[in-house]
N, C-alpha and C positions, 0 to 999 in steps of 0.2 A: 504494500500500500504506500510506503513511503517511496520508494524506488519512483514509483509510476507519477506523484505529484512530480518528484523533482525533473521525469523525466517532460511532465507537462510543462514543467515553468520555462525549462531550457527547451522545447519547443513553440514557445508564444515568443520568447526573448530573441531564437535563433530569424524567428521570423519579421516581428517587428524591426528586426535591424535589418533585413532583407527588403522591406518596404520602405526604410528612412534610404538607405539607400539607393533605391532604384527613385525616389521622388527625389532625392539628392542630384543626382545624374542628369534627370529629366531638365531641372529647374537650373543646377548652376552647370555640372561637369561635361555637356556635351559642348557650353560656349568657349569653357577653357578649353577644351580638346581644340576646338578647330581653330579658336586664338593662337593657341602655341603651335600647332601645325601651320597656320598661314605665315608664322613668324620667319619660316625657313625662305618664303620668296622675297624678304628684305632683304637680304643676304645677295654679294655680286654671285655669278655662278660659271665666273672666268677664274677659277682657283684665286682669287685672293686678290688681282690685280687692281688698281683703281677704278671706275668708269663712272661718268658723267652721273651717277646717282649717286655716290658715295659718298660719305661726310671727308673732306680733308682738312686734318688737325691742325696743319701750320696756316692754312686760310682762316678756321675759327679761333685758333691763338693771337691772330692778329687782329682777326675784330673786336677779340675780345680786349687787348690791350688797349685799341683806340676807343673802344667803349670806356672801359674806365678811365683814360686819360680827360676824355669828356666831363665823365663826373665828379673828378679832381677839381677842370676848371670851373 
């Protein structure tokens, strides 16, 4: 008799989490899936090389120095 409650409670509980979870999925984990998937076409896809979509760092180092030279004056 004992056996059979405990084995009820750990069938409502295995299940209840089987439900938070698929309503989980539904509601946040299928946006994150295709966010982080589509994250891979930002990316160049010329091995690493620069191309005209790319951020380059010594162009935004220097706006950024004349930005703040601006708000110095």
């Amino acid at each position: 008799m004992f056996l059979n409650i405990i084995l009820t409670l750990l069938v409502i509980v295995l299940l209840s989490i089987t439900l938070m979870l698929y309503f989980w999925w539904k509601k946040f984990g299928k946006q994150m899936f295709n966010s982080i998937s589509n994250m891979k076409n930002m990316f160049p896809k010329d091995g690493g090389k620069l191309t005209n979509n790319t951020l380059d760092i010594n162009k935004l180092m220097s706006d950024l120095t004349k930005i703040n030279q601006t708000f110095k004056k």
